[in-house]
N, C-alpha and C positions, 0 to 999 in steps of 0.2 A: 177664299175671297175675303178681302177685308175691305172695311172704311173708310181708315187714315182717322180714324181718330181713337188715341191713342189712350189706352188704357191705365196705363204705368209707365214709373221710369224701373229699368233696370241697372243695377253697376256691377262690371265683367269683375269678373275672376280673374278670368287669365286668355290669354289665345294663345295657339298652338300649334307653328307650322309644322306641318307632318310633308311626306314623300310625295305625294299628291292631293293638294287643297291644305284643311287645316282643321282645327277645330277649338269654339269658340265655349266659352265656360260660364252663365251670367249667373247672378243673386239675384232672383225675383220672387220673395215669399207671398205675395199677397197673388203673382197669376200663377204659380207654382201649385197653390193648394188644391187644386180642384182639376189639375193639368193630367191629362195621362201621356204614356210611351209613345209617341210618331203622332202627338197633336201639333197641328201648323202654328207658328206663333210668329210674329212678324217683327223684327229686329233693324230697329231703322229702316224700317221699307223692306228689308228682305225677307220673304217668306222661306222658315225654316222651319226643321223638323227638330220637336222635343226629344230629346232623349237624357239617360242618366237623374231621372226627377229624385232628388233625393238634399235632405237640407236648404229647403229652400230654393234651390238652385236648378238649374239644368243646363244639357249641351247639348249643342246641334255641330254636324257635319259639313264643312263647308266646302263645293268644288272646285276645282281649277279656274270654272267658266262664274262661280259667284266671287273669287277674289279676282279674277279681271277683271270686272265688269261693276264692282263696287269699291267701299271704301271699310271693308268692314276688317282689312288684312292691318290697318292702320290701327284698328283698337287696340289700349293694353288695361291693365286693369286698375280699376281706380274709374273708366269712362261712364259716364250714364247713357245709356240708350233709351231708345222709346220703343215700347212695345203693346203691341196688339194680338188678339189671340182670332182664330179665324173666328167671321157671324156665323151665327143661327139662323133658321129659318124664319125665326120669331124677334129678329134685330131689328130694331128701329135702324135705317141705311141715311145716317146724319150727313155725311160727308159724301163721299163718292167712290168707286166700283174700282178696286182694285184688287193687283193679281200678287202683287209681291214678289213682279219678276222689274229689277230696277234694270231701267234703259242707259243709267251713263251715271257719271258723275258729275257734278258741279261744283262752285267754288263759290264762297260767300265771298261777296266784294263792298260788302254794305251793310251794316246793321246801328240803324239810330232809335233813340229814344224817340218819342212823340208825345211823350206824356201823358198821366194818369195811366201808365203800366202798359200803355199798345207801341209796339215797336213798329219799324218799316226795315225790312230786309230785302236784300236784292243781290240773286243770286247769277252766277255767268253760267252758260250752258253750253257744252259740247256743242259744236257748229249742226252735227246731225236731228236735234232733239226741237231746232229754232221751231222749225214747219209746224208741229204738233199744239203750239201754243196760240192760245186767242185769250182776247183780251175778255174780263170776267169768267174765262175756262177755270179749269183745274189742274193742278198738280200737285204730288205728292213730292214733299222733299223730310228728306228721313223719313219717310212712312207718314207723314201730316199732313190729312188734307188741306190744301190751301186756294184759295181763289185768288186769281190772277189779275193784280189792280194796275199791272204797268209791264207792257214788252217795248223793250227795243234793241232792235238788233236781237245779239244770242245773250242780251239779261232783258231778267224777270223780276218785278216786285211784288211784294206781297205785304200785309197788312199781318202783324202777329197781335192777337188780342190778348189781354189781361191772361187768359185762361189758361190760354196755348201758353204762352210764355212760362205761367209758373209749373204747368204742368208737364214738361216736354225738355229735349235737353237743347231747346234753344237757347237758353238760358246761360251754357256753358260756350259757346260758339263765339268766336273772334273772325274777323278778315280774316280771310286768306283757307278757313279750313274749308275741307270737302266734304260735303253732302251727297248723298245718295238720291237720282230724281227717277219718278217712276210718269210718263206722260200718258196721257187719258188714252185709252185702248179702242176707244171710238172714234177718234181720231185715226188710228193707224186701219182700222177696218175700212174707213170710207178714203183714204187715202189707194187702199190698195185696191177695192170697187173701183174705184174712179180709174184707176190704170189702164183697166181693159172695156172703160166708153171709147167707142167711136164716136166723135162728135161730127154731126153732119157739117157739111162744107156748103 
């Protein structure tokens, strides 16, 4: 489980399409140090497994089913990513309840300045993902928790603060690229409860 709020940036290695899925290579010395063999670390939203810790660096395994379904086949090296390593039982929970299983991808279609360092982004969403969103909800895009200050239709905006911005690779981001979105889990719970109400007539 993680937060979405994001503890470091990392910048890839390299990625590496193999026979089935692929495998991704990042430099992260500062959550590297302390990191063991098969700990979960979250790589723009996606919850992967550590392996190879060695120079700073490590690699995770990636499936068939996380390059369909993400945007992580598009890295090459030189990218920064955002990473989070899973909480503790003893973690302050700042942000919101994620799995690091990302539901789609997305597409920046907007990102302004607002000044004194807070930006406004606004992102377009896969038609399936529309439902899941309300207005002051949550969503994680690249693994950042973000609170949701404007739907309409299948885009989303959001408010990026001084912090997030310098701390996170939004920073890197232009129209047109693709983000990784992960929607609130509570949502899909009570979505599929409510399925099987009969509602009296």
């Amino acid at each position: 489980m993680f937060t979405g709020l994001i503890e470091g940036l990392g910048e890839v290695v390299s990625f590496t399409p193999q026979a089935t899925g692929g495998r991704l290579r990042i430099h992260a010395p500062a959550l590297v140090s302390d990191a063991h063999e098969g700990d979960s670390i979250c790589v723009n939203g996606v919850c992967l497994t550590a392996l190879g810790l060695e120079a700073g660096a490590f690699s995770a395994d990636l499936a068939p089913e996380t390059l369909a379904r993400t945007g992580l086949s598009s890295l090459k090296a030189g990218d920064l990513v955002n990473l989070e390593r899973s909480l503790l039982p003893t973690t302050r929970l700042g942000g919101h309840i994620l799995q690091g299983h990302v539901d789609g991808v997305g597409s920046v279609v907007e990102l302004k300045e607002l000044g004194e360092g807070n930006w406004w982004l606004t992102v377009e969403l896969p038609e399936e993902l529309e439902r899941y969103l309300v207005f002051k909800g949550s969503i994680a895009i690249d693994g950042i928790s973000l609170t949701v200050a404007q739907v309409e239709g299948r885009r989303v905006g959001v408010t990026i603060i001084p912090h997030t911005w310098t701390h996170t690779n939004l920073q890197r981001r232009v129209v047109g690229d693709s983000v990784n979105l992960e929607t609130d889990v509570i949502a899909k719970y009570v979505e599929k409860m409510l399925a099987h109400i009969s509602l009296p007539k």
